[in-house]
N, C-alpha and C positions, 0 to 999 in steps of 0.2 A: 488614701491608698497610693502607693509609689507603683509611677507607671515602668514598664520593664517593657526591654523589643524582645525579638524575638528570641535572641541568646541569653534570655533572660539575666542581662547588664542594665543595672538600674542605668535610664535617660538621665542625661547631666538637666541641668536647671539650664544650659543656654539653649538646647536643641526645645525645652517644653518653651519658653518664652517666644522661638520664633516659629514654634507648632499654634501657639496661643496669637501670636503676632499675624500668622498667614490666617486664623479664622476670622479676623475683623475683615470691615468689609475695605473697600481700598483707601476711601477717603480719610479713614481714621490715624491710617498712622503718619499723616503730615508730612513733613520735611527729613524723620530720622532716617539720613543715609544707611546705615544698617538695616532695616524694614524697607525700606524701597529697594534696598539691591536685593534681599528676600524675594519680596515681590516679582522684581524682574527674572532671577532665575526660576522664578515655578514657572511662569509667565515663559519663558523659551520653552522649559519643555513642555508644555502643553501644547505650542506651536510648533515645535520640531516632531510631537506626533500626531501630529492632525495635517501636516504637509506631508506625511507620509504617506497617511491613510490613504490621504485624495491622489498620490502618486501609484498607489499602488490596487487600489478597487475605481472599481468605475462610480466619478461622486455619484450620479443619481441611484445608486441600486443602497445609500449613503443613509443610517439613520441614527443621528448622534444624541438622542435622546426618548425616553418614552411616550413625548408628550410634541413629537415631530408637525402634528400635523397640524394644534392649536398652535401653537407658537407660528407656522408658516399662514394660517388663518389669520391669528390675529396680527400678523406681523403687515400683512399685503392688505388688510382694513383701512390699521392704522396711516401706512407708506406703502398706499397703493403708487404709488409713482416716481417713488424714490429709487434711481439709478444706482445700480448694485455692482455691474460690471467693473464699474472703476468708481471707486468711492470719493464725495466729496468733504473733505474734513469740516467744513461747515454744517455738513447738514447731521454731522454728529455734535460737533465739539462748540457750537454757538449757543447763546444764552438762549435764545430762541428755538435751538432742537434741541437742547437738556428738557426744557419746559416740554415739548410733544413727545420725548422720547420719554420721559418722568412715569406717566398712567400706566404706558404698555410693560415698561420693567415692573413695574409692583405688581402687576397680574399675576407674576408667576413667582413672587417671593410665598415660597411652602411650599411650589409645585415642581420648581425645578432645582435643585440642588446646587449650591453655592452661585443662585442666578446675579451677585453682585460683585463676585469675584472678580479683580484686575483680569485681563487677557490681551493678545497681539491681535490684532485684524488687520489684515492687510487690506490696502487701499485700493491695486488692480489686481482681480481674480485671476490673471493672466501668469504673474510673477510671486516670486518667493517671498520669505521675510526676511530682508533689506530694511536697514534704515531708513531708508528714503520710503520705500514700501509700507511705514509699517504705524500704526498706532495705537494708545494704550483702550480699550474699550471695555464694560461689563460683560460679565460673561453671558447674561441673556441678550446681549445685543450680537457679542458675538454667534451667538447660536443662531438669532433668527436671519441675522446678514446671510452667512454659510449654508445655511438648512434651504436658504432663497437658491442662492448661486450652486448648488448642487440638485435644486430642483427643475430651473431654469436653464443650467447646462451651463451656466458659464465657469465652474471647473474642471469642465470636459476639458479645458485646453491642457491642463496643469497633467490631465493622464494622459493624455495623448504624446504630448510632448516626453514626458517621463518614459513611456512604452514606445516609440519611435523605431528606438534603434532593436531593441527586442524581436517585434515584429520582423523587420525588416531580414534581421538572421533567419528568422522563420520562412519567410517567402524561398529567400535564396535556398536554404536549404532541402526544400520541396522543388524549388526548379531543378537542383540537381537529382534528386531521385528521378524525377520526372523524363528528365536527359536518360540518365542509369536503367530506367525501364525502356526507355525508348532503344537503346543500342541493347539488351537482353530479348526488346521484339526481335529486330536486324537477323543476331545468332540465331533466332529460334528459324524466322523465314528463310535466312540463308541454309540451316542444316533440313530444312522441311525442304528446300530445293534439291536440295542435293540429293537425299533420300528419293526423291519421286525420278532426279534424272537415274540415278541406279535401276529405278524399278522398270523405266520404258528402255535401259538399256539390256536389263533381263530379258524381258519380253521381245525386244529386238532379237535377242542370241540365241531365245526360245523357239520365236519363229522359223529363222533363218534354220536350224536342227531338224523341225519340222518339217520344212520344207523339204530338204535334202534328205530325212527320211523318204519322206512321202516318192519324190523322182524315183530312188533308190527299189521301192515294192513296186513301181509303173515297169523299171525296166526289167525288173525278174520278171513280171507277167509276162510281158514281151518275147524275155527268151524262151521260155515254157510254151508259149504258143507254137513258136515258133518250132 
């Protein structure tokens, strides 16, 4: 059956070869420049959205798969003490941690979906994907590294940083309301002043009338007495 996308235009035979080329697992396709530079671009954007993710949600509220909490179990079993925050390329890429890291990846070949897949992991949770930053890893390695350092906190720095300047409009912009209300009390006190001195200057002009009624019926009594 010819496979068709969605404008139903039959797929050329190059696009099936590196749809078929990206389902091997990375090791397979050796040296061919063409399949490695494959590789590499899916391989960016997987990492240009998952730097995003972590830039824009809080990592630990973070859960990049359905099976979060084995993979973070058995990941801290296996590398209970493996330093996450900045990564050592030895302790992934030595003959010696391919062999420890070997068990834990097949645990979850069938449970996690494309768990052998090339991916980017960066080396300090702190920074971007940089070349310098940056290496090639399994995608369940890269899961359980990330699923660590988002549970751990150490991709807090990457939102923080990211949300900085955000924030900080926000503050400023509430100090000025806050100002904006304070000078709207000011008017309010000042015209409540002002009202209250009218009102003892009535009462002033009220009495003073009174008064000079009141003299006024003392001295008709007077003349009438008189």
């Amino acid at each position: 059956m010819e496979a068709v996308s969605e404008l139903n235009e039959p797929v050329s035979g190059e696009l099936m070869s590196v749809a078929h080329a990206l389902s091997l697992p990375a090791e397979s396709y050796g040296n061919d420049p063409d399949i490695e530079m494959a590789w590499a671009m899916r391989a960016m954007q997987h990492a240009e959205v998952y730097y995003k993710l972590i830039s824009s949600v809080d990592p630990q509220f973070l859960k990049l798969t359905k099976v979060d909490d084995q993979i973070y179990s058995e990941f801290r079993k296996s590398f209970e003490k493996l330093k996450i925050d900045v990564l050592d390329p030895e302790e992934l890429k030595s003959e010696t941690a391919k062999e420890n890291w070997r068990p834990f990846c097949l645990k979850f070949e069938g449970l996690v979906e494309d768990f052998n897949y090339g991916t980017l992991l960066r080396l300090d949770s702190c920074k971007g994907y940089t070349e310098e930053n940056t290496i090639f890893a399994p995608r369940i390695q890269f899961l359980a590294i990330e699923i660590a350092r988002n549970r751990e906190g150490y991709n807090t720095a990457v939102y923080k940083a990211q949300n900085k300047g955000e924030k900080g409009v926000g503050n400023r912009d509430k100090g000025e309301k806050e100002v904006g209300s304070g000078g709207s009390g000011e008017k309010e006190a000042d015209s409540e002043g002002k009202e209250n001195e009218a009102d003892s200057g009535e009462k002033v002009e009220n009495g003073a009338i009174d008064s000079e009624d009141e003299k006024e019926e003392s001295d008709n009594g007077e003349d009438k007495s008189q």
